[in-house]
C-alpha positions as CSV (number, residue, x, y, z in Angstrom):
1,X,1.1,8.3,11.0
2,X,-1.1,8.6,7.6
3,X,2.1,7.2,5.8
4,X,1.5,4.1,7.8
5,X,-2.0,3.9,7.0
6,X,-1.0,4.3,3.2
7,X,1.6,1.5,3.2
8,X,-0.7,-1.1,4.4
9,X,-3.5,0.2,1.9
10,X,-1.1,-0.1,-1.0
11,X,0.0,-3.6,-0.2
12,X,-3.5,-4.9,0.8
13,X,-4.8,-3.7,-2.9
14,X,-2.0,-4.7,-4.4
15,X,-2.6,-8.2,-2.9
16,X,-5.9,-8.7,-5.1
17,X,-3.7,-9.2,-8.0
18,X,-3.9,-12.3,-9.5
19,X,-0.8,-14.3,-9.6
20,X,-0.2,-18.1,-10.7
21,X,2.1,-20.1,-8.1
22,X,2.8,-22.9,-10.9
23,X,6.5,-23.8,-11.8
24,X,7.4,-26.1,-14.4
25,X,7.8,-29.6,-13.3
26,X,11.1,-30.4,-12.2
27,X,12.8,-33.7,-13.4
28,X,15.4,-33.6,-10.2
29,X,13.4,-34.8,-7.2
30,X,15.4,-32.7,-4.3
31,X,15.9,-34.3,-1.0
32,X,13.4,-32.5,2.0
33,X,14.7,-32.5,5.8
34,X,10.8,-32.3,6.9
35,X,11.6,-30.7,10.7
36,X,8.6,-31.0,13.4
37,X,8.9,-29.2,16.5
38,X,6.3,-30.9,19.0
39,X,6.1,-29.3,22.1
40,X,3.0,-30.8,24.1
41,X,1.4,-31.4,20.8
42,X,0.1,-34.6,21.7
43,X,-3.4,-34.5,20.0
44,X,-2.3,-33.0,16.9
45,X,1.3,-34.4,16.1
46,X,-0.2,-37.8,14.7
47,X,-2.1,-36.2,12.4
48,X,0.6,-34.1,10.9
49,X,3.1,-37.1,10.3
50,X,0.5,-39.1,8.6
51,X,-0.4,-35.7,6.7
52,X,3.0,-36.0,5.0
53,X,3.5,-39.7,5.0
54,X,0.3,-39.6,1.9
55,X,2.7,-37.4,0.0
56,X,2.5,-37.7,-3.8
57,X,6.3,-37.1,-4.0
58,X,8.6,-39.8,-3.6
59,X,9.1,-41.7,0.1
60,X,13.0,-41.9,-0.2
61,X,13.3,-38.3,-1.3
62,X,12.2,-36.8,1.9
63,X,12.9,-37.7,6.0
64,X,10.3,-36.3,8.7
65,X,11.9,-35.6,11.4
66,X,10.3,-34.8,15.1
67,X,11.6,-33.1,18.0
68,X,9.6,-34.5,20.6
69,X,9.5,-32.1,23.6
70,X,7.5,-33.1,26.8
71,X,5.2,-35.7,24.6
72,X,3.1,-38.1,26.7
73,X,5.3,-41.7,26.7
74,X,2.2,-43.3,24.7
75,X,2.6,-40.5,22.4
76,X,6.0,-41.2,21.7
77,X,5.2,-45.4,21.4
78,X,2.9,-44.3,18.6
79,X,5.1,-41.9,16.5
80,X,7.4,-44.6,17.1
81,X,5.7,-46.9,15.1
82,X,6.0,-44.8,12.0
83,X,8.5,-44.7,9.2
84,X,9.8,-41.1,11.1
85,X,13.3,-39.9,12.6
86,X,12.0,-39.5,16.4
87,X,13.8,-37.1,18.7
88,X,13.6,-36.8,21.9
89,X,14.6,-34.2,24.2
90,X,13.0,-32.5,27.6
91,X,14.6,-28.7,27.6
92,X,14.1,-27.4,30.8
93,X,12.9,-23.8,29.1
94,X,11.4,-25.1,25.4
95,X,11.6,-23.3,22.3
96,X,11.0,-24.0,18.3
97,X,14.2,-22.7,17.6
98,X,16.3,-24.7,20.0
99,X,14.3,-28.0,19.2
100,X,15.3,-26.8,15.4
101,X,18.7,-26.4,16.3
102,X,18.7,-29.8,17.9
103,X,17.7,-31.5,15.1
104,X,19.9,-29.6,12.6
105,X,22.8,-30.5,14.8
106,X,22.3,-34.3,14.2
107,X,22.0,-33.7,10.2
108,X,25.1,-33.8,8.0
109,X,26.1,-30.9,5.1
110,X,25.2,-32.2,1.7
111,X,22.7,-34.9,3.6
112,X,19.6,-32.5,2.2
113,X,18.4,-29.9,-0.5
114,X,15.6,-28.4,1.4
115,X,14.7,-27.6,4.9
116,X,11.2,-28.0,5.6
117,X,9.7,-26.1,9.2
118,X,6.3,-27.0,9.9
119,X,4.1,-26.5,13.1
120,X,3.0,-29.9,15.7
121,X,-0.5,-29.0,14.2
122,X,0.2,-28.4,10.6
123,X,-2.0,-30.7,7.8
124,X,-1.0,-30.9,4.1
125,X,-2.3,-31.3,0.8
126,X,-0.9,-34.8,-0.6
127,X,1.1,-32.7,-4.0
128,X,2.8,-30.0,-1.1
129,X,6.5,-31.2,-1.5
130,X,5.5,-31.8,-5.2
131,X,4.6,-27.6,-5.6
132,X,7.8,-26.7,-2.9
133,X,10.3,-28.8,-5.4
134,X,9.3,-27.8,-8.1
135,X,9.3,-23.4,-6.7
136,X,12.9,-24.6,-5.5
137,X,13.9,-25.8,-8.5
138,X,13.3,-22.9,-9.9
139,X,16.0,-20.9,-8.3
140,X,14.0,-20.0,-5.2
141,X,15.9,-20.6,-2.0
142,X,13.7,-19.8,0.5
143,X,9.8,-20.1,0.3
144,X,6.5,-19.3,2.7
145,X,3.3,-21.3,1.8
146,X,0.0,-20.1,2.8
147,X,-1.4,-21.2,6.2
148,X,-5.0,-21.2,7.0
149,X,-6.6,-22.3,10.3
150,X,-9.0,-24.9,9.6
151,X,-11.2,-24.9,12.4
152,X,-12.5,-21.1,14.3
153,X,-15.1,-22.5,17.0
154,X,-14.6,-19.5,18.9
155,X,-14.2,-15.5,18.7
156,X,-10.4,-15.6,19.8
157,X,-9.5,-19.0,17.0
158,X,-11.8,-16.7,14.0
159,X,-9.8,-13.2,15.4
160,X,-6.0,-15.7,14.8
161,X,-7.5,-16.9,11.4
162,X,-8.5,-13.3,10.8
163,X,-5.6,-11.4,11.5
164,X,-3.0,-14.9,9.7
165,X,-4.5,-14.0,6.7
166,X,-4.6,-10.0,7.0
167,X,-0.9,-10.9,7.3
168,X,-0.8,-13.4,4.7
169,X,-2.4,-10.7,2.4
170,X,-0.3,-7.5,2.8
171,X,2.7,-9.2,4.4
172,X,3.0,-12.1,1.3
173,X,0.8,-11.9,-1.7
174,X,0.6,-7.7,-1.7
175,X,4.7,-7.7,-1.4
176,X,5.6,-10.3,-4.2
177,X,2.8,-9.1,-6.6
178,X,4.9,-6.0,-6.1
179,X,8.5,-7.7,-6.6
180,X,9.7,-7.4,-3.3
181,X,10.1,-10.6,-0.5
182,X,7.5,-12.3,1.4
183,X,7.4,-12.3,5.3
184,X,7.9,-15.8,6.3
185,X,5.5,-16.9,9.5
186,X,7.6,-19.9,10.7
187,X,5.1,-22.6,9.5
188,X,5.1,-24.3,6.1
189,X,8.6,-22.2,5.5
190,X,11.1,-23.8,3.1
191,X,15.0,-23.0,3.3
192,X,18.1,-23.9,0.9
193,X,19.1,-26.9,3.6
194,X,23.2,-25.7,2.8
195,X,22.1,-22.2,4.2
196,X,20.3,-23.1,6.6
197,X,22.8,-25.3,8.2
198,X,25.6,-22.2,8.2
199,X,23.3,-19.7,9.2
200,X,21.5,-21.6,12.2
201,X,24.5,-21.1,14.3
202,X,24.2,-17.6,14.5
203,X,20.8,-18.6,15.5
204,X,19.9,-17.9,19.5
205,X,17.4,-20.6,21.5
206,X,14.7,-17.9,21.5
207,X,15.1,-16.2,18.6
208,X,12.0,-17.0,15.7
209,X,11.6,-16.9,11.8
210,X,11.9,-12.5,11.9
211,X,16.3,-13.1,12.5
212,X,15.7,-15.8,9.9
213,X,14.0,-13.4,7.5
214,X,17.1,-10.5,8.5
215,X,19.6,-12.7,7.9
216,X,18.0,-13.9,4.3
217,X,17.4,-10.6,3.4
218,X,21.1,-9.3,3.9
219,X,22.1,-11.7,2.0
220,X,19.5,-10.7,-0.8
221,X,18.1,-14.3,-0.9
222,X,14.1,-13.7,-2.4
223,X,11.3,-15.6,-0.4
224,X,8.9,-16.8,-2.8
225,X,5.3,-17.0,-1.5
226,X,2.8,-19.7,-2.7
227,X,-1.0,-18.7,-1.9
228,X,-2.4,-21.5,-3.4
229,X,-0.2,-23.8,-1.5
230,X,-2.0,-24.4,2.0
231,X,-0.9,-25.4,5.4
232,X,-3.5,-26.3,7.3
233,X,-3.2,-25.7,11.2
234,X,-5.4,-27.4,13.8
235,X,-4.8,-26.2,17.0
236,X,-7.1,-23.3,18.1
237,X,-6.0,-20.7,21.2
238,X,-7.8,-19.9,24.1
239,X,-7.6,-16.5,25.2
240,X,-5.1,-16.9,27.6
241,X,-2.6,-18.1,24.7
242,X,-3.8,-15.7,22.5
243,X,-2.8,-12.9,24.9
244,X,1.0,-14.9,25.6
245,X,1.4,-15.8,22.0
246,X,0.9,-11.7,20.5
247,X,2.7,-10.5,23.5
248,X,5.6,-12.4,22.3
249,X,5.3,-11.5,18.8
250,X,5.3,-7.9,20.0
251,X,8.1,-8.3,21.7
252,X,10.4,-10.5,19.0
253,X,9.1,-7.7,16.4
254,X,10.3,-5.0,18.4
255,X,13.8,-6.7,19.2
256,X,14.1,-7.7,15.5
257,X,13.2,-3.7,14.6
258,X,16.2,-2.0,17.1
259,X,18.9,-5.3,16.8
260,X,18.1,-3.9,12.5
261,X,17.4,-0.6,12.7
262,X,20.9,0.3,12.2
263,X,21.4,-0.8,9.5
264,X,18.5,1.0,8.0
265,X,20.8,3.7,5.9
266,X,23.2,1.3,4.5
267,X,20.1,-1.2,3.2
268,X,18.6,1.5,1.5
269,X,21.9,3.3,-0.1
270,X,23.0,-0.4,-0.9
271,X,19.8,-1.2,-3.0
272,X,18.6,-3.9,-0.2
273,X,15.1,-2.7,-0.8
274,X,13.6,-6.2,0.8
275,X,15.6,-5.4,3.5
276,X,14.8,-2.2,4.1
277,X,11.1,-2.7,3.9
278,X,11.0,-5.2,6.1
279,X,12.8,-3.0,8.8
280,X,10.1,-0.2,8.6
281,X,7.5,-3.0,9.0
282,X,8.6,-4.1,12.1
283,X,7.6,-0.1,13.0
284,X,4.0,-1.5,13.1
285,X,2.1,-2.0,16.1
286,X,-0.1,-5.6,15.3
287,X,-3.7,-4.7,13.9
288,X,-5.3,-5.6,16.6
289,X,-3.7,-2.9,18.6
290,X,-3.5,-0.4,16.4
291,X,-7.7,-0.7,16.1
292,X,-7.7,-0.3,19.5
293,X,-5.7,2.9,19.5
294,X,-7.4,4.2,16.4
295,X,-10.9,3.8,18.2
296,X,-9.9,5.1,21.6
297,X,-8.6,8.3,19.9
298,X,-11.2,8.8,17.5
299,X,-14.4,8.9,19.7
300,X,-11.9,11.0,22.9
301,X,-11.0,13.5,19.8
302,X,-14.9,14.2,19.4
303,X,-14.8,15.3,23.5
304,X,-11.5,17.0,23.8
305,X,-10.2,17.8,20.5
306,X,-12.5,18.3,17.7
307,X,-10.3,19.8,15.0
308,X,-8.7,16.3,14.9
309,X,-11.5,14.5,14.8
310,X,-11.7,14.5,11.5
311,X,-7.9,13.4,11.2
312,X,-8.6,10.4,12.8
313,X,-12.0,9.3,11.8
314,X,-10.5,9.4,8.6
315,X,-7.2,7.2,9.3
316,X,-9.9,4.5,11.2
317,X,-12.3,4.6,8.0
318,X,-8.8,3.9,6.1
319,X,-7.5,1.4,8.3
320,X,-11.5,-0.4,8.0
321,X,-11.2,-0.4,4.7
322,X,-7.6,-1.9,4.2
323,X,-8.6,-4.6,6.7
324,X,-11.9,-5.4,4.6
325,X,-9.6,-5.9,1.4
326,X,-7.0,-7.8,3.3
327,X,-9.5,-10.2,4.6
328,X,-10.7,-13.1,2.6
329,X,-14.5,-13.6,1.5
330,X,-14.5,-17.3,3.2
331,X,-14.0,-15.9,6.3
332,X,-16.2,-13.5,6.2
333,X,-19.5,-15.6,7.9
334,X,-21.9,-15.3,10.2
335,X,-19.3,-15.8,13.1
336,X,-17.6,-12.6,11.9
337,X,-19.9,-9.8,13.1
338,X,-19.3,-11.5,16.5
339,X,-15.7,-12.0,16.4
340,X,-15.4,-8.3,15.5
341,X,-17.5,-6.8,18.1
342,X,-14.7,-8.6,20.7
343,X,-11.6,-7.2,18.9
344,X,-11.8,-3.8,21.7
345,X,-11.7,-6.0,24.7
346,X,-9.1,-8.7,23.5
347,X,-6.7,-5.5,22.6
348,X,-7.4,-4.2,25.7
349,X,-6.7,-7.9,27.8
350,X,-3.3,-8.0,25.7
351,X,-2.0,-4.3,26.6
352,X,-3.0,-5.3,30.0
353,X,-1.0,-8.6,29.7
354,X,1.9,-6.9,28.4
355,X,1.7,-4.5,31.4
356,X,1.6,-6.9,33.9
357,X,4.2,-9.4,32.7
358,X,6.4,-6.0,32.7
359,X,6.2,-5.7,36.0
360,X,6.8,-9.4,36.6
């Protein structure tokens, strides 16, 4: 247990490190296959297509393509009406990876240099594909840029921005400033468009970017992580979504961790240290769990078992602190002390969420 506590301190400090995302400019203006999964994303989709439409970087060096999936007609009459490769499909059981899979199906080998995966909600600076060239040109074949939520109106939306860029903190920037591979989040995530192609067949409708990241890493293919390159996502959660959304992550992590763990010994003795790591990470329960845990045992340790009340009062002061550095100064706001004060009953509504859709 301390060990775990450690590993997220070291990558949390190690994430302060100052590190420069620039690449030289490229000459070669690659071609992007721009792919964007809209699933009921009627409010936000507009906004994301015109987000890439201002691009800086050349018009005929890059196709946005969207997977429209259960879009209002009117919505589809508008995107329509845009310079866009529309796609339209009505999966009776919807996921991002089978709309991806559609749209990769109707794409030729060679067609494209770069796969682009963006989010329904996702905004863009106008030099984005600019930066992403340029880091591919550069010999990087797959690469995570830095999403941000833009707008936290409400305890659970500040809690997701919160705990995105906890992630984006010990998960990215902490593991490349050490030399080891980024975690990609399945938003702003750019791939070698040749791998991507012969790899998305081993791909499964509801699998997500963690059998990406496996398959990557096995390979010893580097993700590059850009902090300074944001993705700006729109949509905020409500708290039933929030609960749906980490119960699924739990359970994708925990499949990813025992479909890998096997092959645990042989990553490590092979020198896949990227690999490897990533396996152990999947070990970890999500923050907002493990707070939960960490307070429920500290203050019942003070009642029934004081000798280890030190133990863990001192693995929660740990955990605080590694949180504090992982967490960004512009998020820190007078919203915050708020938001905080929730994160008890929001990890105790997703345990009970989990339990309940068990026994479903």
């Amino acid at each position: 247990m301390p060990l775990l506590f450690f590993y997220l301190l070291v990558y949390a400090i190690a994430a302060t490190g100052n590190r420069t995302d620039k690449y030289s400019e490229s000459r070669v203006k690659h071609r992007f296959a721009i792919l964007i999964p809209a699933y009921q994303d009627d409010d936000y989709i507009p906004y994301t297509v015109k987000s890439f439409l201002q691009q800086e970087y050349p018009i005929d060096c890059y196709d946005i393509i969207v997977i429209s999936d259960h879009l209002k007609p009117e919505t589809n009459r508008q995107l329509a009406q845009y310079p866009i490769t529309l796609l339209q499909a009505r999966f009776k059981k919807s996921s991002k990876m089978k709309s991806v899979k559609a749209a990769m199906s109707q794409l030729q080998e060679g067609q494209y240099d770069i796969v682009l995966i963006m989010n329904a909600d996702n905004v863009v600076d106008t030099n984005f594909l600019e930066v992403v060239n340029n880091t591919y040109a550069s010999g990087s074949n797959a690469i995570q840029t830095h999403r941000i939520y833009q707008e936290r109106p409400s305890n659970v939306s500040i809690l997701n921005a919160i705990t995105d860029e906890i992630n984006n903190s010990i998960l990215r920037a902490g593991h490349v400033n050490l030399g080891l591979s980024a975690s990609l989040n399945g938003s702003g995530t750019a791939i070698d468009f040749t791998w991507f192609k012969e790899n998305i067949r081993h791909l499964k409708d509801d699998d997500d970017e963690k059998v990406i990241e496996s398959l990557l890493l096995r390979e010893r293919i580097y993700v590059e992580y850009l902090n300074n390159t944001h993705v700006y996502a729109l949509k905020n959660s409500g708290k039933k979504k929030f609960y749906t959304q980490h119960s699924t992550w739990i359970k994708t992590q925990y499949y990813s961790l025992f479909t890998n763990i096997g092959n645990l010994p042989g990553a490590i003795l092979s020198g896949k240290f990227d690999y490897a790591d990533r396996i152990l990470q999947w070990f970890i329960f999500p923050r907002t769990i493990l707070l939960g845990i960490l307070l429920l045992f500290s203050f019942l340790s003070v009642y029934f078992h004081w000798s280890a009340c030190l133990k863990w009062w001192g693995l929660l002061l740990t955990f605080l602190l590694t949180m504090a550095i992982a967490t960004p100064n512009y998020l820190v706001d007078s919203k915050f002390n708020k938001a905080m004060k929730a994160i008890p009953f929001l990890a105790a509504g997703m345990i009970f969420n989990m339990l309940l859709r068990k026994k479903k």
